[in-house]
GUPAVO-432322 format. One record per residue (C-alpha): x, y, z. Coordinates in steps of 0.5 Angstrom, whole numbers. Example, Ala and Ser with C-alpha at 12.3 -4.5 7.8 and 13.67 -1.06 7.14 Angstrom:
2
<rec xx="25" yy="-9" zz="16"/>
<rec xx="27" yy="-2" zz="14"/>
# end
This chain:
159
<rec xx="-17" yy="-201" zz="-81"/>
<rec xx="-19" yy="-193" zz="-80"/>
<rec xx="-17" yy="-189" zz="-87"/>
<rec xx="-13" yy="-184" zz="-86"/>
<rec xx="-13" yy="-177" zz="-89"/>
<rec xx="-6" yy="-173" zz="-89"/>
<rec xx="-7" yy="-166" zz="-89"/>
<rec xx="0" yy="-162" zz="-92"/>
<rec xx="0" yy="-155" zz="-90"/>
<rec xx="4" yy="-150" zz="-94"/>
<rec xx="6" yy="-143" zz="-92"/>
<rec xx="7" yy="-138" zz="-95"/>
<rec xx="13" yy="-133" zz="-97"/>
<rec xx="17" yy="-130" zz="-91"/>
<rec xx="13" yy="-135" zz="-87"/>
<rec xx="15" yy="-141" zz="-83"/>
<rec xx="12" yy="-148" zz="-82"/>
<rec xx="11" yy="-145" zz="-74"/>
<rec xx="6" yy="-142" zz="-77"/>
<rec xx="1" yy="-147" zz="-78"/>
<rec xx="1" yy="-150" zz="-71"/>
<rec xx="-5" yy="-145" zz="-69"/>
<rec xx="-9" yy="-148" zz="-74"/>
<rec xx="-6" yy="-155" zz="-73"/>
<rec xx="-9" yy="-155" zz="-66"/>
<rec xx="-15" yy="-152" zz="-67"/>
<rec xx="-17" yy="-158" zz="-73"/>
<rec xx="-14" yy="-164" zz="-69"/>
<rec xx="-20" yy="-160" zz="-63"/>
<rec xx="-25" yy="-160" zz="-69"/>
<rec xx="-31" yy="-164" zz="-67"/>
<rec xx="-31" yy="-166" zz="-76"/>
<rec xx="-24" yy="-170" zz="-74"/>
<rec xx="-26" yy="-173" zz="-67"/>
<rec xx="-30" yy="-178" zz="-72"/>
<rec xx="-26" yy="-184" zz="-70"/>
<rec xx="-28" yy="-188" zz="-77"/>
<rec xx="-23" yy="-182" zz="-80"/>
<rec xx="-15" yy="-182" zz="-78"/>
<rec xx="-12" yy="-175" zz="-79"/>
<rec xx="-5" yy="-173" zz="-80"/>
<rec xx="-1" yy="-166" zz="-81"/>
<rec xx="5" yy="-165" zz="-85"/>
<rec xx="9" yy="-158" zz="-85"/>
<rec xx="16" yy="-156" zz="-88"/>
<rec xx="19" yy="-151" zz="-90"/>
<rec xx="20" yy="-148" zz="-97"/>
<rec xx="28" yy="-146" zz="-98"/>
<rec xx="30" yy="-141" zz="-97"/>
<rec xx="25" yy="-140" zz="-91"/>
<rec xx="25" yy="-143" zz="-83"/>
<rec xx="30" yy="-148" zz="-82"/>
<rec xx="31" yy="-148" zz="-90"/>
<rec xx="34" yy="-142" zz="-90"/>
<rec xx="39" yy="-142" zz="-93"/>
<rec xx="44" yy="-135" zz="-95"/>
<rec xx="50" yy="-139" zz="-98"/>
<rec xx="47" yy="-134" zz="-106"/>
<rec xx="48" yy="-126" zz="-105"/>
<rec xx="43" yy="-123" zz="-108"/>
<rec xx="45" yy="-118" zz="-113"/>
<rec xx="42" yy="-112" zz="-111"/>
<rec xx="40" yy="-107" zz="-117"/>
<rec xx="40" yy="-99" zz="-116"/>
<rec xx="41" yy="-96" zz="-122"/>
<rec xx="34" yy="-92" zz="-122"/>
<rec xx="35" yy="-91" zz="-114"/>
<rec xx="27" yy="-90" zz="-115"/>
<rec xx="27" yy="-97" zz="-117"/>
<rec xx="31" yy="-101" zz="-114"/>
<rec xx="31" yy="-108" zz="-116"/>
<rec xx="33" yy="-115" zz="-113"/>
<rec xx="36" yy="-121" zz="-117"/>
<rec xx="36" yy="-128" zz="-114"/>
<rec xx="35" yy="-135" zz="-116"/>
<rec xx="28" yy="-134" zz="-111"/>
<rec xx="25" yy="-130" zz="-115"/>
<rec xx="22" yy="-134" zz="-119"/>
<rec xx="18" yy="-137" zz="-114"/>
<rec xx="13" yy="-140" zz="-119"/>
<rec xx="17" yy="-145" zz="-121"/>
<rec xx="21" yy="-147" zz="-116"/>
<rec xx="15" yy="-148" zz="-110"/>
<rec xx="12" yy="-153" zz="-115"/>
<rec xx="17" yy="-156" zz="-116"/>
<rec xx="19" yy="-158" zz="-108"/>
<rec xx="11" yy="-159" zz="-108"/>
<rec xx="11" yy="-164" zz="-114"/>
<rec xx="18" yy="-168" zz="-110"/>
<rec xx="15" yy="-168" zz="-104"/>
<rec xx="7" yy="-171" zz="-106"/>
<rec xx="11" yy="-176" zz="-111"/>
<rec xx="15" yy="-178" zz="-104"/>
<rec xx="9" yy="-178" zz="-100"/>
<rec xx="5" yy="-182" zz="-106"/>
<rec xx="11" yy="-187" zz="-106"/>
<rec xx="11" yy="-188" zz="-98"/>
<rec xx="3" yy="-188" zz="-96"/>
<rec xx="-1" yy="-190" zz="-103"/>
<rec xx="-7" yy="-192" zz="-99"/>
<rec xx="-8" yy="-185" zz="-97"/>
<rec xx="-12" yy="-179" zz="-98"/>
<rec xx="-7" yy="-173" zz="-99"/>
<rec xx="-11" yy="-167" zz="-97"/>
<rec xx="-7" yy="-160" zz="-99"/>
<rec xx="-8" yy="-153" zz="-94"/>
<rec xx="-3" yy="-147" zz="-97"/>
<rec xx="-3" yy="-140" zz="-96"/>
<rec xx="0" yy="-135" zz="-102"/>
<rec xx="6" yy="-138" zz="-105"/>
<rec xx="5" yy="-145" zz="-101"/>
<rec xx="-3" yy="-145" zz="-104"/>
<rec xx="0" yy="-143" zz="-111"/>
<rec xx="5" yy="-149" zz="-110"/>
<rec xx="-1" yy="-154" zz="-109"/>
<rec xx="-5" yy="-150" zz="-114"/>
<rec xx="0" yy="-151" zz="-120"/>
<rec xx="2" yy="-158" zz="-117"/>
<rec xx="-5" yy="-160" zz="-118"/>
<rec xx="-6" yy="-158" zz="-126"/>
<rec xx="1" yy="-161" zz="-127"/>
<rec xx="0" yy="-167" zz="-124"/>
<rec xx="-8" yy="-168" zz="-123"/>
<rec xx="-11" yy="-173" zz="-117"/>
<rec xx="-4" yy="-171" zz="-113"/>
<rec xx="-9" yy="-169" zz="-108"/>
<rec xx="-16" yy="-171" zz="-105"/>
<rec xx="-18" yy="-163" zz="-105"/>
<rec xx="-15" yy="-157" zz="-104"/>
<rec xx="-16" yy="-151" zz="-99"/>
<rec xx="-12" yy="-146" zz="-102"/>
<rec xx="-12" yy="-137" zz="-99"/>
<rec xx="-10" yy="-132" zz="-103"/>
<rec xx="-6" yy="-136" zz="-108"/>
<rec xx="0" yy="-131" zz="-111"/>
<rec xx="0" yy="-133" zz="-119"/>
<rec xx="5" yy="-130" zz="-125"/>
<rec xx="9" yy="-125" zz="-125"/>
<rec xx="9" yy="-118" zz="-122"/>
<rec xx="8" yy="-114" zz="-128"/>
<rec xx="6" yy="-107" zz="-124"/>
<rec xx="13" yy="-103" zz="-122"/>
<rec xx="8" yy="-100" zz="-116"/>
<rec xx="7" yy="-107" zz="-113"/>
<rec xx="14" yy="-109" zz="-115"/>
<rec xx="18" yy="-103" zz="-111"/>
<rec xx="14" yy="-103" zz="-106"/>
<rec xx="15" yy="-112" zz="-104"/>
<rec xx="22" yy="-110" zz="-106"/>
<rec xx="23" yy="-103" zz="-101"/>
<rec xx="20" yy="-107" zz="-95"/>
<rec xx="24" yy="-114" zz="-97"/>
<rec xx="30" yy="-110" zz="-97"/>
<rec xx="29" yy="-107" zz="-89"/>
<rec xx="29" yy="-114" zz="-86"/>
<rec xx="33" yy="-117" zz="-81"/>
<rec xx="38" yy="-123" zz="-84"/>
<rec xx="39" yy="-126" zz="-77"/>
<rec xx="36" yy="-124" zz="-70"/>
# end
């Protein structure tokens, strides 16, 4: 029987698993994964709070004391710690059903922070990552922050 290896894709923030699909038709096209002793498999979701796990039930609290400086409280904002704990959930269940196989991660800014964090807490949950631009730690800059914060704060909630 051909091994199988599963890649597991993570976007990133403000992103949607959709976003994985260009890139999911271009490796199942890649001569490397033709190789018919190897069967591969690609796996998305979506973070909460993002594509079909959106979820708006919280309102955030929004914080204009310094109108200069306008802040956003909400349970998503300690994006660190609650992406790695979805990660950890779902590479425990994946473990639990497919033991056999190798579980290769693939994230983007926060979902590679996920895989990454996931990783040192739980070493050999993954065959190999492949993470671009993992976000770490907090925003400690009061430019970077008003600026994530001004430009969130203009999106649309529903199209």
């Amino acid at each position: 029987m051909a091994k199988t290896i599963t890649f597991l894709l993570a976007h990133g923030a403000g992103f949607c698993k959709e976003i994985w699909e260009p890139v999911v038709r271009r490796l199942r096209s890649s001569p490397l994964l033709q190789d018919a002793a190897v069967n591969t498999e690609f796996v998305s979701f979506d973070f909460k709070y993002h594509g079909s796990n959106r979820d708006e039930s919280e309102t955030p609290q929004l914080n204009l004391s310094d109108p200069m400086s306008p802040r956003v409280h909400h349970s998503a904002g300690d994006l660190t710690t609650w992406t790695t704990a979805e990660m950890l959930r779902r590479v425990r269940a994946f473990k639990n059903k497919h033991p056999e196989r190798v579980l290769v991660g693939i994230g983007h800014s926060m979902g590679a922070c996920a895989l990454w964090n996931a990783e040192v807490q739980q070493p050999g949950s993954f065959g190999a990552l492949i993470l671009f631009e993992p976000v770490y730690g907090d925003l400690n800059t009061d430019a970077v922050t008003n600026f994530l914060v001004s430009i969130t704060l203009q999106r649309e909630s529903s199209w």
